[in-house]
N, C-alpha and C positions, 0 to 999 in steps of 0.2 A: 490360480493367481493369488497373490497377495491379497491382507486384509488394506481396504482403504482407511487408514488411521488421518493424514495427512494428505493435503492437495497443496501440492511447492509451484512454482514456475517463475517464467521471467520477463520482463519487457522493456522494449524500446519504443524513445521516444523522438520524435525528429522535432528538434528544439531549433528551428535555422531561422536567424535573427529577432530574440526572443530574451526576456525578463523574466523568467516566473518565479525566483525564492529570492527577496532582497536580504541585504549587507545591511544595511544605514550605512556609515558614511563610513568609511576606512580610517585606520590610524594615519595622522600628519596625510589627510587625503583635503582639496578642497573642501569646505564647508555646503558647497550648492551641489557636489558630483555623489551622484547615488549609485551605488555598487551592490552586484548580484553573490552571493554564496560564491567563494572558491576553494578551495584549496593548493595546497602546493604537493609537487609529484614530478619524482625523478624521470624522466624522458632523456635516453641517447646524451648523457651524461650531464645535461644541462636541466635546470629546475623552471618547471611550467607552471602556470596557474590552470586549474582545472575547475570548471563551472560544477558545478550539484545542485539537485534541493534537495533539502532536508528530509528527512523519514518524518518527522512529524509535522511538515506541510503537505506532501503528497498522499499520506497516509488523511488529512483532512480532505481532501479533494476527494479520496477515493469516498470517506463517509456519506459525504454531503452528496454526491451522484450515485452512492448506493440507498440514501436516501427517498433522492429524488423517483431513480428511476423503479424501485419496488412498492412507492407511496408510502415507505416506512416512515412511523412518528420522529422526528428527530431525540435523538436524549442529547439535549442540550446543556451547555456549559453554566453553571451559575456560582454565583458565591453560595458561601455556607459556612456556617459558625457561629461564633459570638461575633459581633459587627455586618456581619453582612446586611441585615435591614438597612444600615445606614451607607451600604456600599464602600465600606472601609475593611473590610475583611483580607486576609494574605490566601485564603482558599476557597477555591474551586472543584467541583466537583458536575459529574453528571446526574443523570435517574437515578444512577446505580439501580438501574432494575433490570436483568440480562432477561428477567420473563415475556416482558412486556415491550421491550424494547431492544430488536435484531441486534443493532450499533452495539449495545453493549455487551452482546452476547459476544458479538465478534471482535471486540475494541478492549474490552475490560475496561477498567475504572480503580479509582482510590479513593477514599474519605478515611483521614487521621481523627478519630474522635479525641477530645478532648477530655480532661481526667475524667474519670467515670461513665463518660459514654462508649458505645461500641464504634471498633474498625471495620470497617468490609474493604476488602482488594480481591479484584479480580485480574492478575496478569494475563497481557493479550494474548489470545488464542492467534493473531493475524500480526505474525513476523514479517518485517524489511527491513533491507537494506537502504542506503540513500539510492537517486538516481544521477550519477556521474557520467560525464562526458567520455565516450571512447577515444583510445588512442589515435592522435594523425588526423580527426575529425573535430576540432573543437579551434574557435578563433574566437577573440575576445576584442569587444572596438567600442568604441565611444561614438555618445550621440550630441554634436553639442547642438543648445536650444538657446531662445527668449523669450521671456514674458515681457509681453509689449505694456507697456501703464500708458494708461488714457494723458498723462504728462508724465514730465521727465524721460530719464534714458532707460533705456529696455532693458532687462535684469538675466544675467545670461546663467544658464545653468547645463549640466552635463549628466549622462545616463550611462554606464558600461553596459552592454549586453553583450552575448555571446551568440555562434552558430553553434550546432553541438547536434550530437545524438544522443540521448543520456539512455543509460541502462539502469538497471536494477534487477533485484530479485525478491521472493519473499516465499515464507512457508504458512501452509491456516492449520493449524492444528484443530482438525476434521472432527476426532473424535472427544474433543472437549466440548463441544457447542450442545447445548440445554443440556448437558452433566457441571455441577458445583458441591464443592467442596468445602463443608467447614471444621478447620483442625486446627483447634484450641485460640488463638489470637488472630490465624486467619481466617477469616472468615469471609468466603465468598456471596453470600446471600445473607443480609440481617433479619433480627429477631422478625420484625415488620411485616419483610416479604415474608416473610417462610407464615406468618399466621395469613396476612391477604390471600395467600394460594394454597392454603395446603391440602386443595382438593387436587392441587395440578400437579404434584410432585410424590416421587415415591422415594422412600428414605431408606438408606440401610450404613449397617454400622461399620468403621475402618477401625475402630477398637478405641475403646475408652470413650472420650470423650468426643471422639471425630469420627464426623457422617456424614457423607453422599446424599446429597440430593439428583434426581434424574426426573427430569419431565415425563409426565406419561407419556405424551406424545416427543420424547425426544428425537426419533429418528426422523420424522416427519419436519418437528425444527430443524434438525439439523442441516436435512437438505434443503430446506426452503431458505434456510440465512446462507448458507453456502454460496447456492446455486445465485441471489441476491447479489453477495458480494465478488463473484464472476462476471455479473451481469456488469455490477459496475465500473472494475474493472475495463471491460470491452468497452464503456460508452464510458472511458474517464473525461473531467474535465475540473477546469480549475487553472490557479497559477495566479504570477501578480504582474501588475500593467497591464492588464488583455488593452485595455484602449488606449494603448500608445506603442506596443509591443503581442499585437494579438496571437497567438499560436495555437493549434490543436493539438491539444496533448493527451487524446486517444492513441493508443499503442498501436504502432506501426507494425511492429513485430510481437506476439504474445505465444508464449509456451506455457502448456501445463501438464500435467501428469499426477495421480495417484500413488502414494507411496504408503506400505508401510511403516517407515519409520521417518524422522524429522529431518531428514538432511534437505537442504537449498542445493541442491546439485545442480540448477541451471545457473549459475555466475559466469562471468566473464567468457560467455557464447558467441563476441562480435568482433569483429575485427575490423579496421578501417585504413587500409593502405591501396584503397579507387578513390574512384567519385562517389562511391556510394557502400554502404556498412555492407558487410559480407558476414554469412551467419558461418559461423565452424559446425562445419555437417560433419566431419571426422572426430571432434570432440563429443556430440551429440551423439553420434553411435558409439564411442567407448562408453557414454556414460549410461546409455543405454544395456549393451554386454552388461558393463559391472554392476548395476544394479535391477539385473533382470529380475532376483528373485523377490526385490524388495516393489516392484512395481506391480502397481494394483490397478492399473489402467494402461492402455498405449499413450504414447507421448503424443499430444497436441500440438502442431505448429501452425499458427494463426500469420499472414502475413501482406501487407497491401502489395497486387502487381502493382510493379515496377520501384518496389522501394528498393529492395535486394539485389546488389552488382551479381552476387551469384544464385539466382534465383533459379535457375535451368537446373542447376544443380542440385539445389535445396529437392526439388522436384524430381529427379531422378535416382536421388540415392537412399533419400526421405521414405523409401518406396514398402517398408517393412517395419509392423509394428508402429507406426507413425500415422496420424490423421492429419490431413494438411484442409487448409482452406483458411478465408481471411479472419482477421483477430475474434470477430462477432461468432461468424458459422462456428470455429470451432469450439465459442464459449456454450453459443445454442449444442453443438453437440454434445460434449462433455457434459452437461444440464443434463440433457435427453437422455443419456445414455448410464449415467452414473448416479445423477440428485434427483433422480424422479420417485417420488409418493408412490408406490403399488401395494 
């Protein structure tokens, strides 16, 4: 079987009548009506608004309950610079410590120093896409409200939200997690860290001036932040208005699979022309065939009874090379079976 370099997959969400990524206010839109993420997207010749959120809001959700649920220290956002004592600063930054702190192992970081100080960037190892509504499933409506004032006339305002099932996909690039690189301007660990730790790291040379650093213990990181941010995954949460617009935005449907190489091959998996999303289990096994050699695990299919119109299905043809059971079981499998310390 293939080497596990990369762990890709994809999810869905059941977003049915729900706010979770706001607009602010729309161009020439009322002044009081608060608007969710759309886009626009050609549909059966006519142009739709299509609900999303953001990769860098649900990519937050995902930290803050990988967080949560591993008791990892958060690497939290602050200013940084000249000004920031006095909170007038243009930048932010995290720990930037990927040692010390899972999140940034798996999230990366930047800090622009300033002349004569040092850079460190670390680009994310934990690729996404946005999560957007599927076709034939997605309606968009308005909520209108008042705020009552103890006098005077009651102040009326409005909320778009949407039903939707939103999908997504993403790739972790597996085999970067506690491996860093510093090669000449970039620099993924500063001078700083590399003295506070340089009992935990082993070094060796890309030529000249650029060197590898590798955790002792990196294989043991790697599957502990891995396996972490799986976890969190399965028990996502997050989004915006939960108290007015509550939703569970734990993955209805969750896929994953070890690969060799970097490709997101689970996209655009769903389909919606029932009452309810339908997974392409004929896509899933081509895409299965065509990248047998590159798969370094069986394909994982996570899914709640009764969400899936074709669910009988998913179950009988699913039957080969495939781990089926709900979003959780088969993040605890995959854990078990692949991120385990021996």
């Amino acid at each position: 079987m293939a080497k596990l370099n990369n762990i890709t997959g994809a999810l869905l969400i059941d977003a049915t009548a729900t706010f979770l990524n706001g607009a602010g206010l729309g161009v020439q839109e009322d002044k009081n009506r608060i608007i969710p993420k759309t886009y626009k997207e050609r549909v059966n010749n006519r142009i739709e608004d299509v609900p999303y959120v953001s990769a860098q809001s649900w990519r937050r959700w995902l930290r803050d309950t990988a967080n949560e649920e591993n008791n990892w220290n958060p690497s939290e956002l602050r200013a940084v610079g000249e000004g920031s004592e006095k909170g007038t600063t243009n930048k932010i930054a995290t720990e930037l410590n990927p040692i010390e702190f899972p999140e940034d192992d798996l999230f990366g970081y930047m800090k622009a120093g300033a002349k004569g100080e040092e850079s460190v960037q670390r680009t994310s190892p934990f690729k996404s896409s946005i999560l957007k509504g599927i076709k034939n499933m997605r309606t968009i409506n308005i909520d209108e409200a008042f705020v009552h004032l103890k006098e005077g006339t009651p102040l009326p305002y409005s909320t778009k939200f949407y039903s939707a099932h939103l999908e997504g996909f993403f790739n972790l690039e597996y085999y970067r997690l506690g491996v860093y690189d510093n090669l000449g301007s970039k620099q993924e660990l500063s001078s700083e860290l590399l003295n506070k730790h340089v009992d935990k790291l082993e070094q060796s040379s890309l030529g000249g001036k650029f060197f590898r650093y590798k955790l002792k213990n990196a294989s043991e990181n790697r599957n502990n932040n891995a396996a972490g941010l799986l976890k969190g995954l399965a028990y996502l949460r997050g989004g915006a208005k939960q108290a007015a617009f509550g939703a569970d935005v734990s993955p209805k449907v969750l896929i994953l699979a070890g690969l060799e190489s970097a490709n997101p091959i689970f996209n655009n998996l769903f389909i919606g022309t029932g009452e309810r999303p339908i997974l392409n289990t004929e896509l899933l096994l081509e895409l299965a065939a065509d990248y047998n050699e590159k798969l370094a695990t069986p394909i994982y299919v996570g899914f709640r009874k009764g969400y899936l119109q074709n669910e009988e299905e998913v179950t009988e043809k699913l039957n080969n090379g495939f781990v089926l059971g709900s979003p959780i079981e088969i993040v605890n499998q995959f854990n078990k079976n692949h991120l385990t310390n021996g």
